[in-house]
C-alpha positions as MATLAB code, in Angstrom:
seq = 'XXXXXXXXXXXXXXXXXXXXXXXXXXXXXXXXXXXXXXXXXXXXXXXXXXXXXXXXXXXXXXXXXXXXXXXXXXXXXXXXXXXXXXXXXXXXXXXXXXXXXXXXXXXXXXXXXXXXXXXXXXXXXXXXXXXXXXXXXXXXXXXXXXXXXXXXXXXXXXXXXXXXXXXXXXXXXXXXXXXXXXXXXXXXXXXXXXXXXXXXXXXXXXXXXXXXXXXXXXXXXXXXXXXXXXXXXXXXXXXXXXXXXXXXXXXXXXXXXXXXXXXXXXXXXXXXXXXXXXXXXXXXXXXXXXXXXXXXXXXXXXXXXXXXXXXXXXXXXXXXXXXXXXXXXXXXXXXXXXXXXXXXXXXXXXXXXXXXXXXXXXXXXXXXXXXXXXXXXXXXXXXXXXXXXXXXXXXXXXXXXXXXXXXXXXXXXXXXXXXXXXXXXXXXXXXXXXXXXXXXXXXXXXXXXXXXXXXXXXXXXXXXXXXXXXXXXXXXXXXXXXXXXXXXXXXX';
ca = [
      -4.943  -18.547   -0.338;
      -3.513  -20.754    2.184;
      -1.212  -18.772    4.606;
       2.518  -18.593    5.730;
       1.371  -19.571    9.023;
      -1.373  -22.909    8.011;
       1.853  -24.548    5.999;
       4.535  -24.074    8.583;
       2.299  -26.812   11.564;
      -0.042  -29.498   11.293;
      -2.804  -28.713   13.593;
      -5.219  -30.663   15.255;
      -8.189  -31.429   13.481;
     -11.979  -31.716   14.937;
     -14.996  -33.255   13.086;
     -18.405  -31.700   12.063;
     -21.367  -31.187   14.003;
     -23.534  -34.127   13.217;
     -26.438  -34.512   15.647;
     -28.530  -31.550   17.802;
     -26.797  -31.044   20.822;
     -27.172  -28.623   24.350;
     -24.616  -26.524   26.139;
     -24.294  -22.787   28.275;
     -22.838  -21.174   25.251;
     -22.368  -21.529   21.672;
     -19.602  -19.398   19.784;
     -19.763  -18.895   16.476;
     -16.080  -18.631   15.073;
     -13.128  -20.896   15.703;
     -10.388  -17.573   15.351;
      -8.499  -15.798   18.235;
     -11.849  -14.812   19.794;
     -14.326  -17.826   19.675;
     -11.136  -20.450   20.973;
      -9.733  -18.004   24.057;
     -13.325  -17.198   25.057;
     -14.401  -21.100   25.080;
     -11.173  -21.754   27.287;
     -12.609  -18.777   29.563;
     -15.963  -20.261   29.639;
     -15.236  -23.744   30.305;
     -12.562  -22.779   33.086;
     -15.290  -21.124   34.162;
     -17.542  -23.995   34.614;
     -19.741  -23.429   31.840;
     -20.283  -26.045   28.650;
     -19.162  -24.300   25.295;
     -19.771  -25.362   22.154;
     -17.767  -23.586   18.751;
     -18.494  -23.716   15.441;
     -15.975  -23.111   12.879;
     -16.882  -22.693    8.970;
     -13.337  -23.809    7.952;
     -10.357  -24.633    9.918;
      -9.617  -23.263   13.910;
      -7.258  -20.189   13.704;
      -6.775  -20.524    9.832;
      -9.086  -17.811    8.847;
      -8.381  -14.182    9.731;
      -6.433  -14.805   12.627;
      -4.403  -16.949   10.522;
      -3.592  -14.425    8.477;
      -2.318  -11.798   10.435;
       1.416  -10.957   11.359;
       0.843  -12.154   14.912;
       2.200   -9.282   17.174;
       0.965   -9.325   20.597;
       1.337   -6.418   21.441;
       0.216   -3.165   23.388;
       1.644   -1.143   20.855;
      -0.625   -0.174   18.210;
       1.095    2.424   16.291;
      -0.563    6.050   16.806;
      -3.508    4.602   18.518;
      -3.508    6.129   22.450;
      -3.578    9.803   21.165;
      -6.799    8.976   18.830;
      -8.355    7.335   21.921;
      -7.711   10.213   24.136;
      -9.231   12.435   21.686;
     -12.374   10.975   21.194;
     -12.870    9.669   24.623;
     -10.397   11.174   27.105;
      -7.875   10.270   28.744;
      -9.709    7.266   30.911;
     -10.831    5.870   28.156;
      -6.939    5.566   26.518;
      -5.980    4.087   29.715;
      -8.875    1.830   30.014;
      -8.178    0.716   26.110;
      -4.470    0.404   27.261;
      -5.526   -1.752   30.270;
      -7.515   -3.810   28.212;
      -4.843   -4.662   25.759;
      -2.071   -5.512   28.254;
      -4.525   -7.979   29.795;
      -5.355   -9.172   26.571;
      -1.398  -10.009   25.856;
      -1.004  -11.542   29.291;
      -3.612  -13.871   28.527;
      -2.326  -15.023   25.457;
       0.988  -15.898   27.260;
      -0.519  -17.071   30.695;
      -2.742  -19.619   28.178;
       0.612  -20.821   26.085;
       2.370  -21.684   29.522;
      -0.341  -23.127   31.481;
      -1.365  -25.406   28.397;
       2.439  -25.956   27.231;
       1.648  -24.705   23.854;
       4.484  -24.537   21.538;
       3.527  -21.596   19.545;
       6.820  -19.837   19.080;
       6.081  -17.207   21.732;
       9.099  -14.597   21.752;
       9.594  -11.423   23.642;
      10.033   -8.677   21.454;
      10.352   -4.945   21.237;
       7.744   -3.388   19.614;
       9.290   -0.071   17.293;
       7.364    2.725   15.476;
       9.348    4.642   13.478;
       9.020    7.879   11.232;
      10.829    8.928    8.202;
       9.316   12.755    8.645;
       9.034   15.828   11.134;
       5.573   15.844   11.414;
       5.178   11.874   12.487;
       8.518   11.872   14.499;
       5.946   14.797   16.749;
       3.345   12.483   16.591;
       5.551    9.362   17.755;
       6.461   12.368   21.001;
       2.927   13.130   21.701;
       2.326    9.192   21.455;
       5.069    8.714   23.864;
       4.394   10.955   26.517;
       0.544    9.813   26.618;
       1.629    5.890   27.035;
       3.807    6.561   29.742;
       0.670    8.639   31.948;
      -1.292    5.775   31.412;
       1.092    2.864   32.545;
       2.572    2.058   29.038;
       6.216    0.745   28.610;
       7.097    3.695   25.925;
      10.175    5.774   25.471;
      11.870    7.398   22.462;
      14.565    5.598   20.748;
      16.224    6.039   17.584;
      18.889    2.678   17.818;
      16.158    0.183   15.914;
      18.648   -2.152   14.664;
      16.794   -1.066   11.344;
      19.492   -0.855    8.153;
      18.202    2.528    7.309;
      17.761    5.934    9.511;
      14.819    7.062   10.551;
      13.772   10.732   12.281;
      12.133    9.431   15.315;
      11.316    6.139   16.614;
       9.698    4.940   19.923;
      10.085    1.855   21.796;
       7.801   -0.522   23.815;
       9.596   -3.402   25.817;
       8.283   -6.398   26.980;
       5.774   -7.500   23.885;
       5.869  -10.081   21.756;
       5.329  -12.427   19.096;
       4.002  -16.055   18.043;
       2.667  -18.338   15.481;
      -1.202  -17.667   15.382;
      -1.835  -21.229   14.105;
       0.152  -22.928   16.355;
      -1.490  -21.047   19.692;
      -5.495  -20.746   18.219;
      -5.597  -24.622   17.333;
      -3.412  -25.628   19.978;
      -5.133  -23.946   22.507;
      -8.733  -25.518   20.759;
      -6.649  -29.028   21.159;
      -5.798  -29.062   24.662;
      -9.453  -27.783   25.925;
     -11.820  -29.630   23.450;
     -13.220  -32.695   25.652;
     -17.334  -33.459   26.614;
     -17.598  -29.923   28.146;
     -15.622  -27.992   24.919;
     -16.866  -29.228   22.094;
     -15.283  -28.067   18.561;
     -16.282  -28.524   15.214;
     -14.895  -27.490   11.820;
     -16.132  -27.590    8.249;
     -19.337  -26.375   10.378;
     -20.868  -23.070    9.062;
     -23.689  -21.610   10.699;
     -27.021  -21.597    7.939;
     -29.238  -19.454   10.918;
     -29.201  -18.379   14.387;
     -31.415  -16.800   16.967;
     -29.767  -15.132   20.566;
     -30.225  -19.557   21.665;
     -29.770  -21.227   18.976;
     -27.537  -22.489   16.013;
     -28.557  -24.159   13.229;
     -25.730  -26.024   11.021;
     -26.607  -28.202    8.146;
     -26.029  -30.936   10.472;
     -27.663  -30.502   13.682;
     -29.187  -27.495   15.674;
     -27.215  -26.020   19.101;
     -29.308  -24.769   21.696;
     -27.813  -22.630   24.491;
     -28.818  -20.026   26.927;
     -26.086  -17.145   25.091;
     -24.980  -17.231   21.589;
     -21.379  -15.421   20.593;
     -20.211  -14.277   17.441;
     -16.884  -14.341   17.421;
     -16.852  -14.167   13.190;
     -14.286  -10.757   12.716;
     -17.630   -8.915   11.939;
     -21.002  -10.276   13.234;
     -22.958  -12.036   10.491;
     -26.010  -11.317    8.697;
     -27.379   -7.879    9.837;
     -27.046   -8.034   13.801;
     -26.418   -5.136   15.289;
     -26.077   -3.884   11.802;
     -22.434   -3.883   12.613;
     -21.397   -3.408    8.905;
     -22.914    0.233    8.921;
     -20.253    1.573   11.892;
     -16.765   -0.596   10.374;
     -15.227   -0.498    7.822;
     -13.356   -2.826    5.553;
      -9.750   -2.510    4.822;
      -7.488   -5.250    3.178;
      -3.901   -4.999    3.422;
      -0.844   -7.378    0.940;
       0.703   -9.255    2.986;
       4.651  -10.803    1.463;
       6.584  -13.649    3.333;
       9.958  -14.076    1.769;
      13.404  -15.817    3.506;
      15.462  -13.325    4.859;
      19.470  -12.318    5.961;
      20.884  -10.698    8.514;
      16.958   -9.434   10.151;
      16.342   -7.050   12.460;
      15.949   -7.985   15.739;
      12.883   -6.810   16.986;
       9.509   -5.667   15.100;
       8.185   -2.591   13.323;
       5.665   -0.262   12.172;
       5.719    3.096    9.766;
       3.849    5.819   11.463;
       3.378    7.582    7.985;
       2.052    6.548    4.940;
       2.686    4.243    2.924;
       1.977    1.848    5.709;
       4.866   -0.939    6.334;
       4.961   -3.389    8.911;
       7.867   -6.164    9.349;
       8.479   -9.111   11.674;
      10.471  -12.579   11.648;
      10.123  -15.633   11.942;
      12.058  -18.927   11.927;
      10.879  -22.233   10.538;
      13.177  -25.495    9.639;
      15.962  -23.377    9.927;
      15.549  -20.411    8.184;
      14.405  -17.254    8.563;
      11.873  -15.552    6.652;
      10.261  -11.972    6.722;
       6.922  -11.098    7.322;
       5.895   -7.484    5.758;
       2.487   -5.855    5.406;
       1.845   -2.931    2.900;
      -0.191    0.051    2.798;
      -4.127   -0.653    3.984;
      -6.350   -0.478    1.140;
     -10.143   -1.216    0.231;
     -10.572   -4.844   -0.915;
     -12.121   -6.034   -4.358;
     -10.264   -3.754   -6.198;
      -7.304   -5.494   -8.915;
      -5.007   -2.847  -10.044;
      -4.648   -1.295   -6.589;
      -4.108   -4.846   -4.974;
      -1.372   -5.624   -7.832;
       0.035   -1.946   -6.998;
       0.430   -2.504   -3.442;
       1.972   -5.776   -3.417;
       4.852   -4.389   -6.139;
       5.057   -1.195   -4.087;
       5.932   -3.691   -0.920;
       7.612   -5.823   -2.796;
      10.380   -2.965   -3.584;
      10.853   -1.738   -0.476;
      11.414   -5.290    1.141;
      14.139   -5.714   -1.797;
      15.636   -1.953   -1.588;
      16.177   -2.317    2.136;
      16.690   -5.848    3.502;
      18.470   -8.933    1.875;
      15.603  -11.100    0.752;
      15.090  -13.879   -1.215;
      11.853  -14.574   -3.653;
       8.531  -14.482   -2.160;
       7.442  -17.453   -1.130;
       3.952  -16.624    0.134;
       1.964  -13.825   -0.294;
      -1.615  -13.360    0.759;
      -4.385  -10.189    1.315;
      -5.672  -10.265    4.782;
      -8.834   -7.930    6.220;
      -9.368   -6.373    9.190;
     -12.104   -3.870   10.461;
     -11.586   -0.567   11.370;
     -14.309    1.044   13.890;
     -15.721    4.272   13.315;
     -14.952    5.917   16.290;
     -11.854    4.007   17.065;
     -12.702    1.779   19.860;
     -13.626   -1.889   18.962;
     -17.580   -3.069   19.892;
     -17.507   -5.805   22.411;
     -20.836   -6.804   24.515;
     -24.376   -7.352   24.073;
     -25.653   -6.046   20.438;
     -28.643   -5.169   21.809;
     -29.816   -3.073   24.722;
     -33.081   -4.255   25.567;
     -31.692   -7.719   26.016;
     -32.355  -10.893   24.313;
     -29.114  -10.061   21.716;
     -25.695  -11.431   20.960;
     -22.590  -11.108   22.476;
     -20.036   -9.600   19.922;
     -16.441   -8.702   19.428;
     -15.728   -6.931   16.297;
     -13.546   -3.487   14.983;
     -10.368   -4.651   16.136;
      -8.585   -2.424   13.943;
      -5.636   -5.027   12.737;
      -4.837   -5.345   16.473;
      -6.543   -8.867   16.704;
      -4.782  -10.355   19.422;
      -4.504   -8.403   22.345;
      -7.751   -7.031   21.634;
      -8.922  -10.494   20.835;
      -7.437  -11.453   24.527;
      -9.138   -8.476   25.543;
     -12.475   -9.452   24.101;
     -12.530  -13.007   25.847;
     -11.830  -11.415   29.034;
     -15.010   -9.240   28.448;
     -17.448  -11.736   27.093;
     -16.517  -14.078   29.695;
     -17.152  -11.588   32.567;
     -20.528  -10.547   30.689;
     -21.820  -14.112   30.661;
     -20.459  -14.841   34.402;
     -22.420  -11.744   35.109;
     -19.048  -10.299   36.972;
     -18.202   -6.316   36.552;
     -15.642   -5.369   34.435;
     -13.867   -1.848   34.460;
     -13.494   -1.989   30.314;
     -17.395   -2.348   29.979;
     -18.267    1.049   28.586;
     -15.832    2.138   26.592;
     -15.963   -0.895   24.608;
     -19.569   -1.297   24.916;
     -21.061   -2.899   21.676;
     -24.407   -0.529   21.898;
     -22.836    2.861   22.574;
     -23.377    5.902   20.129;
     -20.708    8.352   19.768;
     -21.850    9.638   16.609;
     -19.213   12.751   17.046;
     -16.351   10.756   18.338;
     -16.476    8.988   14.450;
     -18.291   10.602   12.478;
     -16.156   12.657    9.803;
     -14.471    9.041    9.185;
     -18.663    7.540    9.125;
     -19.927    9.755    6.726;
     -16.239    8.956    4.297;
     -16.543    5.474    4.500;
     -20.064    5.312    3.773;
     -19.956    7.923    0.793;
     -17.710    5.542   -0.888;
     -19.941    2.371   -0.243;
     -22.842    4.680   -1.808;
     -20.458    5.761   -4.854;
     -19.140    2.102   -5.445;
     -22.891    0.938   -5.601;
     -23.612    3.563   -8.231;
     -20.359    3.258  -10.086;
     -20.300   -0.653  -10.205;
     -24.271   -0.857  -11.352;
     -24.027    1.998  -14.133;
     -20.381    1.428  -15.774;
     -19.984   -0.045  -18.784;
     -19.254   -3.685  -18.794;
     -17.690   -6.482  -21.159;
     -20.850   -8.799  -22.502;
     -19.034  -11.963  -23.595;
     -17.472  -14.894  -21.653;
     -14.946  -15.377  -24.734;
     -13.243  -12.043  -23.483;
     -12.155  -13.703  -20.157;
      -8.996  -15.515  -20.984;
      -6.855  -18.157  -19.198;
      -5.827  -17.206  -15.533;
      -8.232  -13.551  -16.014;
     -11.588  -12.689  -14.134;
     -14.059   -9.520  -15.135;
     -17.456   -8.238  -13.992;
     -19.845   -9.152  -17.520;
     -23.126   -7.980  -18.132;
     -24.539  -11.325  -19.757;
     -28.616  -10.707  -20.990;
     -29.012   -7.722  -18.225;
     -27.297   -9.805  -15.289;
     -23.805   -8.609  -13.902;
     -21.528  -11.655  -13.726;
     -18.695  -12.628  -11.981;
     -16.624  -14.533  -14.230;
     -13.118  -16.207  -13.638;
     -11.186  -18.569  -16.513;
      -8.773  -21.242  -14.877;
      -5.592  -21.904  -16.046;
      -6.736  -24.761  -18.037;
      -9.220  -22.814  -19.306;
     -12.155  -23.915  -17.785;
     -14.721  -21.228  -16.970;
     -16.516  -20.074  -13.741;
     -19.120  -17.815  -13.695;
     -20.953  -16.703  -10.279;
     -23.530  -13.701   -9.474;
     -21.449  -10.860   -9.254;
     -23.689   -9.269   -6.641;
     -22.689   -9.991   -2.810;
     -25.973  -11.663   -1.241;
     -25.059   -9.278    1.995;
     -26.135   -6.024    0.902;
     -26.021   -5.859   -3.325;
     -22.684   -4.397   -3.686;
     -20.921   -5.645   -6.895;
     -17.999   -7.953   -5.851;
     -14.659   -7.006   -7.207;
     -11.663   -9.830   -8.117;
      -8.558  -10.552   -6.109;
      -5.683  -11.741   -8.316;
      -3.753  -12.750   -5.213;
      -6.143  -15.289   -3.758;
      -8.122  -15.782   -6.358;
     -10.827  -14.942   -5.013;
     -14.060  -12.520   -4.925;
     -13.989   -9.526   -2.424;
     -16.874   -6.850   -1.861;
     -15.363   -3.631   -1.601;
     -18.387   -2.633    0.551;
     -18.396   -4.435    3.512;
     -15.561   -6.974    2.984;
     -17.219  -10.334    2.222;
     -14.941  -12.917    0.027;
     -16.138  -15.303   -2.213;
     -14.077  -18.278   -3.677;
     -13.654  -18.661   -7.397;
     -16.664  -20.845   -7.890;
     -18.556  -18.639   -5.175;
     -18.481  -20.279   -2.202;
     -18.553  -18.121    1.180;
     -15.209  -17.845    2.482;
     -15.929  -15.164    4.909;
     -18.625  -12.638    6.038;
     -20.983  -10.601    6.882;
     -22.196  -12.574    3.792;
     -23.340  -16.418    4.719;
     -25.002  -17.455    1.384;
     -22.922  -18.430   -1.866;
     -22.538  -16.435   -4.827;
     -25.005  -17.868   -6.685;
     -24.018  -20.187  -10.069;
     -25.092  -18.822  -13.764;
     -26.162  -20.934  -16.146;
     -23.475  -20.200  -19.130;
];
């Protein structure tokens, strides 16, 4: 499961909690959001303390394609739709400030993360996106955007319409998320990994280790955990394949399919060589044939159109989409005594990530900020979302019924090497997996979030629920939430 992006540095590393402890603010979340908003804090005089279940910037953020970017495909006309015009130039605000910070941070800290300046191209193969990509174009240059229609992509295949953004760019998550968590971690920024938070209250953290008090608590965890704010009801899941493979003669800049299937392609260069980095057609996790499907279907079109090599990593990430379109930063309450969240970035983690920080920061300093409303974490535009609500949450509802009342293998001995099923074992679903060697793990198959039967990822080897995008390791073990308890072990 390890990424592209975790094997090409060595990061710094930072040791567990180990003893209670007392500071202004305690993030939960060592990704884009929890390490740029504990560099806001602490410049802002405030003592920050983070909390990272794993590794800092090796989780989701770690496994993203890294644009920073404005441009986020057919994204301003959606906004506009659902919340006029001010609030597509407030989201558009939000995300160039979010990709200035990201490059203001690398050069005042003298992080080597591979920043580039890029131009950001979305292209369609068909009449009806090439109008969309027009309507997209004409929006982003009212509200301040750098857009303009351009067919020359420097792609090696023709497209019907294209536009351009200038000025974006591109790094190496890793390299920026724990280099940035390097350079501010001292007495005042403290960081700890292999640190997952067992409970929490709007002051506190408790760890196995030790207990952090704090006047405001952040969860900066891709979607909040547990059930605050009950954040899992108004996102949704999606997973997407994501292929790294050495590449000749790329193209120069980055890209994006308006239409469906969904392709997206950047570069990269690491001890000399280049390789391509290409994301596939969304889809919902935890299910096998459709994540084998989409990783052949991207497969092919990276080998029909570019001169690649093999495949040398290849990975499913997750992202969450929002139901009205607009991610949910703030307070998750609004009588007070809540969280502060960032969540429903919609794939676009790190200008909106950048964007977040800047917000969660100026809530906490207690300063105004213009973005405040439309990105409110409490608001309820049931309208704005709610054909794409009511979709999303019909198929939770028919997976739940599906997954409980199909028909099910009832023996471990039809698991073979290298396979994993759901089994019904004495009235129990189970979650079973046989290693290569053929050693056998077997796990509830039941996510401890919400019920929902997990489903297996052949890629990562791993355990995904299809509702509300939880993963599981092999032998159970949390790797990412809403969920924070293991999949419990059976007894075989």
């Amino acid at each position: 499961m390890e990424s592209y992006w975790s094997t090409t540095c060595t990061p710094a590393t930072f040791e567990p909690l180990d003893s209670d402890m007392s500071v202004d603010v305690t993030i939960i979340g060592g990704g884009m959001v929890g390490i740029t908003t504990a560099a806001l804090l602490k410049e802002h005089g405030l003592t920050v303390a983070v909390v990272e279940a794993r590794r800092v910037g090796q989780g989701v953020s770690g496994k993203a394609t890294a644009k920073v970017t404005t441009q986020h495909g057919i994204k301003y006309r959606t906004i506009a739709e659902k919340f006029g015009e001010e609030g597509a130039r407030a989201y558009a605000h939000a995300q160039g400030a979010g990709v200035d910070l990201i490059c203001d941070l690398a050069r005042a800290h003298g992080i080597d993360c591979d920043l580039e300046e890029k131009a950001a191209f979305v292209y369609a193969t068909e009449g009806e996106h090439g109008n969309k990509i027009k309507a997209e174009v004409e929006l982003a240059r009212k509200i301040g955007l750098p857009a303009s229609l351009s067919q020359d992509t420097g792609l090696p295949f023709d497209v019907h319409q294209a536009m351009r953004w200038d000025r974006q760019y591109q790094f190496h998550p890793v390299k920026f998320i724990a280099g940035l968590a390097a350079r501010i971690a001292d007495e005042r920024c403290r960081i700890f990994e292999q640190t997952r938070a067992h409970n929490w209250s709007p002051t506190s953290v408790t760890t196995k280790n030790g207990t952090i008090t704090s006047k405001h608590v952040v969860m900066a965890t891709n979607l909040p955990l547990g059930q605050v704010g009950l954040y899992y009801a108004m996102n949704y899941p999606k997973a997407e394949p994501v292929i790294v493979a050495p590449i000749e003669n790329p193209p120069p800049h980055y890209y994006l399919h308006a239409g469906s299937p969904g392709r997206s392609l950047r570069t990269h260069t690491s001890g000399g060589r280049t390789f391509a980095i290409a994301v596939g057609e969304h889809f919902h996790p935890g299910h096998p044939e459709t994540i084998k499907n989409s990783f052949d279907e991207l497969s092919h079109w990276l080998e029909q159109h570019f001169d690649v090599g093999d495949a040398e990593h290849q990975w499913v990430n997750e992202d969450y989409s929002p139901m009205d379109g607009m991610p949910f930063v703030g307070w998750s309450s609004a009588i007070g005594n809540g969280y502060l969240v960032a969540t429903g970035f919609d794939a676009w983690g790190f200008s909106n990530g950048g964007a977040a920080a800047i917000m969660l920061r100026d809530l906490i300093a207690e300063q105004e900020n213009p973005w405040f409303d439309f990105f409110s974490a409490t608001r309820i535009k049931p309208l704005a979302g709610g054909k794409k609500f009511v979709h999303e949450n019909m198929h939770v509802a028919r997976h739940i019924v599906n997954d409980y009342t199909s028909s099910k293998p009832q023996s471990y001995e039809e698991v073979g090497s290298g396979e994993a099923a759901i089994l019904s074992i004495d009235g129990d679903d189970v979650a079973a997996f046989r290693d290569d060697d053929g050693s056998l793990h077997a796990v509830s198959a039941a996510c401890p979030h919400m019920g929902c039967l997990v489903g297996w990822n052949p890629t990562d080897r791993t355990w995904d629920c299809p509702c509300h995008g939880s993963r599981f390791g092999f032998r159970g073990e949390v790797l990412h939430g809403p969920a924070v308890e293991n999949l419990a072990e059976k007894v075989r």
